[in-house]
N, C-alpha and C positions, 0 to 999 in steps of 0.2 A: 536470554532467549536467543537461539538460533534465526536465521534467516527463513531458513524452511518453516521452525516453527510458527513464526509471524506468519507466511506467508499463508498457513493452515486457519490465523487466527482469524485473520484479513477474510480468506474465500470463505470463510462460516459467516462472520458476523455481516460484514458489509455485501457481498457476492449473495450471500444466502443458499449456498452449497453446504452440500454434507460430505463431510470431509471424510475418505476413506483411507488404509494404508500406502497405497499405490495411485488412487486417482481422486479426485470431486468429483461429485454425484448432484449434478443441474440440474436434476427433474425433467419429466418426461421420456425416465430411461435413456439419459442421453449423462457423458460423462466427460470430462478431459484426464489425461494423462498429470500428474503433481511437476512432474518436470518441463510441463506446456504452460504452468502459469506462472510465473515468477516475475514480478509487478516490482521487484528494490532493483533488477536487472536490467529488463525490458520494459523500456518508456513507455508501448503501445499496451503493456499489462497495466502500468503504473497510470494510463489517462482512462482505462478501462474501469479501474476500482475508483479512480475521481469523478468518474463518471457516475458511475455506481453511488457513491456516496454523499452526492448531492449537494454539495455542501454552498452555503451563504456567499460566500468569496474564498479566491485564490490568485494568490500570485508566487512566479518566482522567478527565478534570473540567475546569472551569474555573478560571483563572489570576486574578489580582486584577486583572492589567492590563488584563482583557478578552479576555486569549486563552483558548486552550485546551491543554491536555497530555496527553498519553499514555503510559504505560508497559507493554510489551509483552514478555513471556519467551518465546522459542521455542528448544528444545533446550536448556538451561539460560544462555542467551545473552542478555542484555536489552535493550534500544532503547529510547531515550528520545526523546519531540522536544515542540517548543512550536510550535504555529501558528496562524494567524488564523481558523480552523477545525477542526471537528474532524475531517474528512477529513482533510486536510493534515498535522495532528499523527498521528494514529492511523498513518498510511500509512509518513509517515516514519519513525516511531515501528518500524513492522514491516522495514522496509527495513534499518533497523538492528541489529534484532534476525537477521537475518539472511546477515550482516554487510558490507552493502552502504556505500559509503561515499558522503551526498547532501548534503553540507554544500552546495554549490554550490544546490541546490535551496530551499531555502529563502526 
């Protein structure tokens, strides 16, 4: 799975947008552009879809290697991930916890 494609899978299920070839369709005839949302990239997309998805707890920090981690509960379901960012972690992190499978993405 692609990064884009996650990030299509992400704004349907959690977001509750309907995902077009070029943009999401928010309701209320109102839409964003696909390259305005990108949540593995941009931390303030990534605290938007956590926001979004509600979840039980979360936490995450920095790594010793230099990266970053996340752990994320949603519906009593938890998602873990490591990434070079905290977008990236945090995202994946939720993608998992919802039980999305993005080993590929990494």
């Amino acid at each position: 799975m692609t990064i884009d494609q996650l990030n299509a899978i992400l704004a349907e299920r959690i977001m509750g947008w309907t995902v077009g070839p070029e943009r999401f369709m928010m309701g209320d005839r109102r839409w964003l552009p696909r390259w305005r949302f990108q949540p593995a990239t941009r931390l303030e997309d990534a605290f938007r879809l956590l926001e979004r998805a509600a979840p039980q707890e979360y936490a995450m920090g920095a790594a010793e290697s230099g990266g970053f981690w996340a752990r994320v509960r949603i519906a009593g379901t938890t998602g873990e991930a490591r990434g070079q960012s905290q977008a990236r972690a945090m995202t994946l992190a939720i993608a998992r916890a919802v039980g999305l499978k993005v080993d590929g993405c990494e």
